[in-house]
C-alpha positions in Angstrom: -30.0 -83.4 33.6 -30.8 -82.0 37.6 -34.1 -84.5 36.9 -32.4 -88.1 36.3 -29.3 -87.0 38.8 -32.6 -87.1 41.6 -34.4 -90.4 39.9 -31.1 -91.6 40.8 -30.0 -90.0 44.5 -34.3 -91.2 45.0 -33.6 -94.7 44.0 -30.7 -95.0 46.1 -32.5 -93.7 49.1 -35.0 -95.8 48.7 -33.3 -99.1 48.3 -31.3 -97.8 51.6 -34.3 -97.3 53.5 -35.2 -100.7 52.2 -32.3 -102.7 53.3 -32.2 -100.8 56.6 -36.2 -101.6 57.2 -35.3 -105.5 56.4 -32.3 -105.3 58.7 -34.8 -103.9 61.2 -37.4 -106.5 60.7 -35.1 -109.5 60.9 -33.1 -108.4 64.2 -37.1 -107.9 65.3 -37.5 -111.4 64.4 -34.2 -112.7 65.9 -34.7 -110.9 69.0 -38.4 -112.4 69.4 -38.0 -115.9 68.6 -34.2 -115.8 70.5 -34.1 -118.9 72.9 -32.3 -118.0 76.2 -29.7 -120.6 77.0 -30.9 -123.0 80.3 -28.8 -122.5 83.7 -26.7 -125.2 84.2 -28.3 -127.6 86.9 -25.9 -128.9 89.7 -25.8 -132.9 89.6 -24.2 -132.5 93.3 -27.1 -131.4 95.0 -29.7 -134.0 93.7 -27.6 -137.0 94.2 -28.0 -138.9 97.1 -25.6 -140.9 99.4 -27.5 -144.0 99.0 -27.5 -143.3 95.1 -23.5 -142.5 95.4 -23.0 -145.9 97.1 -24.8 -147.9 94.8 -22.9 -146.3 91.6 -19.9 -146.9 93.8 -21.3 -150.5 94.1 -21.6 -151.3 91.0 -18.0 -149.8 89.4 -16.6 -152.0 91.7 -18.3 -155.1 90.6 -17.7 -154.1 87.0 -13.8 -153.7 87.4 -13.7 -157.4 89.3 -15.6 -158.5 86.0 -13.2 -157.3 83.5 -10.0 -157.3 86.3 -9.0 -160.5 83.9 -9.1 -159.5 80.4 -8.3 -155.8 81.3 -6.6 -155.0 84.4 -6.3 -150.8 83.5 -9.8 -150.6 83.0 -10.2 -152.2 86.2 -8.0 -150.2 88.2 -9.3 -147.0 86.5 -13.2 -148.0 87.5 -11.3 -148.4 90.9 -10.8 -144.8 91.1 -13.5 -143.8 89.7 -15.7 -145.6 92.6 -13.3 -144.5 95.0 -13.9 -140.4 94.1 -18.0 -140.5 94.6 
């Protein structure tokens, strides 16, 4: 009786130490093929003030192209030029 109660408590150690050695492997895994997220680039910095005038420009001459057929998306490319 004492000889399948330890079959027993053996298998259940050993599927134990089976799961815990495939838990192991996989946060191994994870860990090693983890992709660190990029830090976030500042657009402010690269943009110049020539580059700025001409998107400026060009909102501009898009809201006085639609200023007929849609006056609020005119005045909100307005703003949008206006900001920088």
């Amino acid at each position: 009786m004492s000889a399948t109660n330890n079959l027993i408590y053996i298998d259940l150690t050993t599927t134990r130490y089976a799961s815990n050695v495939a838990a192991a492997a996989r946060q191994l895994l994870a860990a090693l093929f983890a992709v660190k997220p990029r830090p976030a680039v500042v657009a402010d910095e690269d943009v110049s003030q020539r580059q700025m005038e001409a998107s400026a420009s060009w909102l501009n001459r898009l809201a006085n192209d639609c200023e007929r057929h849609s006056p609020n998306l005119s005045a909100e490319l307005r703003y949008m030029a206006s900001r920088g």
